[in-house]
N, C-alpha and C positions, 0 to 999 in steps of 0.2 A: 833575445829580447833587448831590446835598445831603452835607455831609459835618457831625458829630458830633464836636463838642469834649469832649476828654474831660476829667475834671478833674485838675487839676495837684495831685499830692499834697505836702501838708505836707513841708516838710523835716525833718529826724530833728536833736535835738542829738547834739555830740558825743560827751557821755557817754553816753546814749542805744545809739551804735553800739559805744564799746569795750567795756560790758558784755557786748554780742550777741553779739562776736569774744574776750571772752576765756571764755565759757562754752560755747563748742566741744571738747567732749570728743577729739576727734584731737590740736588742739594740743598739751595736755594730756598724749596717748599720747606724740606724738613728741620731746615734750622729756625726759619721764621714761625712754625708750629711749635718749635721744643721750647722758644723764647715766649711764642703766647702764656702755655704752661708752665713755666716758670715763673714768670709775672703773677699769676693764678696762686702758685706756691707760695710767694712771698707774700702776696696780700692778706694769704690766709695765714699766714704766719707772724705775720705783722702788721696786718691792716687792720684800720679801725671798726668801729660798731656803728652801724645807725642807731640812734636811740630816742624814740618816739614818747613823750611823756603827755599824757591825759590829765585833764583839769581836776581830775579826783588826786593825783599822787601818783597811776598805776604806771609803769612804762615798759616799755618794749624793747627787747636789744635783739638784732637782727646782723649776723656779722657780713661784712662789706664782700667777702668772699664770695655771697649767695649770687649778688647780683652782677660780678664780674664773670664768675664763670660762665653767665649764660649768654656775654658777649664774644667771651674766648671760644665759648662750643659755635657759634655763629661766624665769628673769622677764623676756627680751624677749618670749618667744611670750604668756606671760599677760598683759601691757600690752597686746601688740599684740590680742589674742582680746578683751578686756574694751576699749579705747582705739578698736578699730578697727573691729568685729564689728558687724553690724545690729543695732538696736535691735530686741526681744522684745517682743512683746504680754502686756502686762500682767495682761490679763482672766483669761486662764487660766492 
C-alpha cells in the first residue's frame, strides 16, 4: 500500500488570524446585545422614576426601566435578525 504525503500548509501570521476573528459578524451581534442589556441593568439600577402627580395630590411612580426595556427587547431582535440571520444572495 503506497501512501501520499500531503503537503503541510504555511503557517498563518498572527495578525493574519485576528483580523479573520474580529470580522466575524456574530461577535459583533453578541456584544452589541450584551451592551443593550446592560444599559437595561443600569437604568434599572440607577435610573430615575417617571412621576405623574394629579391635581388632587395623588401620584404615580413608574420606574424608567419599564419603558427602556421595551426598546432594548426591540433592538435586541433587530441585532439579533441582522447579527445572526443567513447571509442573502446577493445577485437578486
Amino acid at each position: 500500500m503506497a501512501d501520499i504525503a500531503h503537503p503541510i500548509p504555511a503557517p498563518q501570521s498572527e495578525s493574519r488570524s485576528w483580523l479573520r476573528r474580529i470580522r466575524v459578524p456574530e461577535m459583533w451581534a453578541s456584544l452589541a446585545i450584551a451592551v443593550i442589556w446592560l444599559a437595561v441593568l443600569f437604568d434599572a439600577i440607577l435610573g430615575p422614576d417617571f412621576v405623574s402627580t394629579s391635581a388632587s395630590g395623588n401620584f404615580t411612580r413608574i420606574p424608567s426601566v419599564v419603558f427602556v426595556v421595551v426598546f432594548a427587547y426591540l433592538g435586541t431582535r433587530v441585532v439579533a435578525r441582522y447579527g445572526f440571520g443567513t447571509p442573502r444572495d446577493s445577485s437578486g
